[in-house]
N, C-alpha and C positions, 0 to 999 in steps of 0.2 A: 582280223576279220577279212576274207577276201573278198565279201561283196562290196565294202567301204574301200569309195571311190580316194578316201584319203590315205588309206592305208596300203592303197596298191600306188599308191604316187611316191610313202612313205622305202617302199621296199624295189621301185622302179620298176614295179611293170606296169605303171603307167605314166603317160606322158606329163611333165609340170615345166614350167620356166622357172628352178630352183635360183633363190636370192641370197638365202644365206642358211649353215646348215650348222648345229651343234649335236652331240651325242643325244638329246633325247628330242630338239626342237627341228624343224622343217619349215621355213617361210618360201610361199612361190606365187608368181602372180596368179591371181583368178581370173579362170579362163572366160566368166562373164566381167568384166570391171565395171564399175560403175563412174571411176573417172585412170587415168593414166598413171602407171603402178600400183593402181589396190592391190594388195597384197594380202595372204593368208599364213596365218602360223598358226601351227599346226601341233600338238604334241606326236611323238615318233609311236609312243603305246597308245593304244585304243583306247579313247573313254567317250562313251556316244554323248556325255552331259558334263555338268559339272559336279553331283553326286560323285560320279568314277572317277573325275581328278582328284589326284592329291594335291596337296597343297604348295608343294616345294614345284611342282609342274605348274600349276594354276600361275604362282607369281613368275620364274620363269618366261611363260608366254605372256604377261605384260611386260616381262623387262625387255624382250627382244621389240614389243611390241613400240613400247618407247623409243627404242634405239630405232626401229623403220620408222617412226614420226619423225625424229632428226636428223633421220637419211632422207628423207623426201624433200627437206628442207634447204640439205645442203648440198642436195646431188643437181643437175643439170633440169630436173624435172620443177625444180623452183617453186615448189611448194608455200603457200603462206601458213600452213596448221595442215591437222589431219585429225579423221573419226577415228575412233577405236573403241569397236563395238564388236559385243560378242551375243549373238541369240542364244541361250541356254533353253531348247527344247521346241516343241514342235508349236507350242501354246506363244511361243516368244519369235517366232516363223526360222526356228532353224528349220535350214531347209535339205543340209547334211550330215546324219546320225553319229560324226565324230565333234568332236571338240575345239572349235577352231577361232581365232579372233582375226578381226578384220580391221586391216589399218588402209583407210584412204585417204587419200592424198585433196588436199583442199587448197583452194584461191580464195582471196580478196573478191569479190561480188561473182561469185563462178553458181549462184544459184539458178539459174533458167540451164545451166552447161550440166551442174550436176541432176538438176531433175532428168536432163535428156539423157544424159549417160545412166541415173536409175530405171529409166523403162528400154532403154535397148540393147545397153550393157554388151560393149564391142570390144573386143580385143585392140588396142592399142602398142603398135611396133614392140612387142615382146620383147625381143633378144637387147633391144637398144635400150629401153627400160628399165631391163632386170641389171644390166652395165652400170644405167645411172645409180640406181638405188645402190649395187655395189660400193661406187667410187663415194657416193653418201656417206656409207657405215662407215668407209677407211675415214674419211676426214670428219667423223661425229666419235671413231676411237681417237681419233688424233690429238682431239681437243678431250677427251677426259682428263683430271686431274691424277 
């Protein structure tokens, strides 16, 4: 679809801070965060809902989604937990007609930080970021059995 804004980030003509990238997945930070690394994964094919996903892409995008919960954890960004939510439709306030889950990054009493980061929702040192969350993944594969 070229007017989805995900799907021109999927194909690079447009801009994203790509985190980690498989043959059909795309995780990059969002470019409103609500706290430091939120992040979006994305499926690489179009499906505006979850009706249009299959199912073998549905679980996919919580497995990475897991694995960016224990990169936020054990990257530099020192996470204590993370949200991982998905609006499925306009009624649910998706607010972008592609498919996408949202992993953010959570503190031990960070709620007055996270309301403020949900209503102004700032870009946070991107390039240093998507680094942390990298060197995360490498030591959360590290530690699989």
């Amino acid at each position: 679809m070229t007017g989805c804004i995900f799907c021109r980030i999927v194909a690079g003509n447009a801009p994203a801070t790509v985190v980690h990238e498989t043959d059909t997945l795309v995780a990059f930070l969002d470019i409103r965060p609500i706290t430091r690394g939120h992040t979006l994964v994305v499926p690489k094919r179009h499906a505006t809902d979850l009706d249009e996903l299959d199912h073998d892409t549905g679980a996919a995008i919580f497995t990475l989604g897991h694995r960016l919960a224990q990169a936020v954890r054990r990257s530099g960004l020192a996470a204590d937990g993370a949200n991982l939510l998905m609006n499925d439709g306009r009624a649910a306030f998706q607010t972008v007609p592609h498919v996408h889950l949202h992993v953010v990054p959570r503190r031990h009493g960070d709620k007055l930080t996270f309301a403020k980061g949900f209503l102004l929702r700032r870009p946070h040192e991107p390039v240093s970021t998507a680094a942390a969350i990298r060197t995360g993944l490498e030591r959360s594969d590290g530690s699989r059995p």
